[in-house]
N, C-alpha and C positions, 0 to 999 in steps of 0.2 A: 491433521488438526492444526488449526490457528495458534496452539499454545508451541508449536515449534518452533516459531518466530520470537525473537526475544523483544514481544510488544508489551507497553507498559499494561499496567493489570485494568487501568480503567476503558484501554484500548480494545482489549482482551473481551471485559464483561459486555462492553458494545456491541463485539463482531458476534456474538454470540444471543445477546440480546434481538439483534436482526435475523437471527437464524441462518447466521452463516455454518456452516459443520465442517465441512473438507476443502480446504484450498482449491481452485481453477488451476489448469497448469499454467498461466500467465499469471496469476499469485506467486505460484509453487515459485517459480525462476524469478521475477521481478520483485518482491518484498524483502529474501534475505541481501539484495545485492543495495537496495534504496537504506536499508536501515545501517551499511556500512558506509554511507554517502557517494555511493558511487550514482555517476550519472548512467543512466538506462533511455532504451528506443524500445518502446514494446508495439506488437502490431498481433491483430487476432480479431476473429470476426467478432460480430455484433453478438453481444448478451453472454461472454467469455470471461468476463469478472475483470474488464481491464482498468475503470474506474476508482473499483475496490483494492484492486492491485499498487496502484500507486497513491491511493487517498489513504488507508490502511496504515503503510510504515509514514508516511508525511503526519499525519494526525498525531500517531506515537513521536516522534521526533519532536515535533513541535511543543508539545508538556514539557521539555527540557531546554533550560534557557542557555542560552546562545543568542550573543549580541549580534551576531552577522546573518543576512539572508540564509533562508536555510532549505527554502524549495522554490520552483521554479517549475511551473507545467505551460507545456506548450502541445493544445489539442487542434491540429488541422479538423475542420469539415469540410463536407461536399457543399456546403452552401455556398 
């Protein structure tokens, strides 16, 4: 469950709202490590929740003010 993550509550009624239920395993490893600011390299096939993974704890973070940069994504493509 999404409530295992300590995501702010309005973060929370969102993931939920979209019908998220059970963490991805690229969730499960990449969100409690983003929400302690640690920087992360995640890699996992297509439609493995890897957007939600790092959009997820970033969204929560962000509700909390802090003068300084606070994320940074850098998504290679094939194009």
């Amino acid at each position: 469950m999404f409530g295992q993550f300590k995501l702010s509550r309005e973060v929370l009624q969102g993931v939920r709202a979209m019908g998220y239920v059970e963490p991805m395993a690229i969730q499960l490893r990449a969100i409690p490590l983003i929400l302690e600011g640690r920087d992360v390299i995640g890699s996992a096939q297509t439609g493995t929740g890897k957007t939600a993974a790092f959009a997820i704890p970033i969204i929560s973070l962000l509700g909390r003010h802090q003068p300084e940069p606070r994320a940074l994504v850098v998504e290679p493509t094939r194009e």
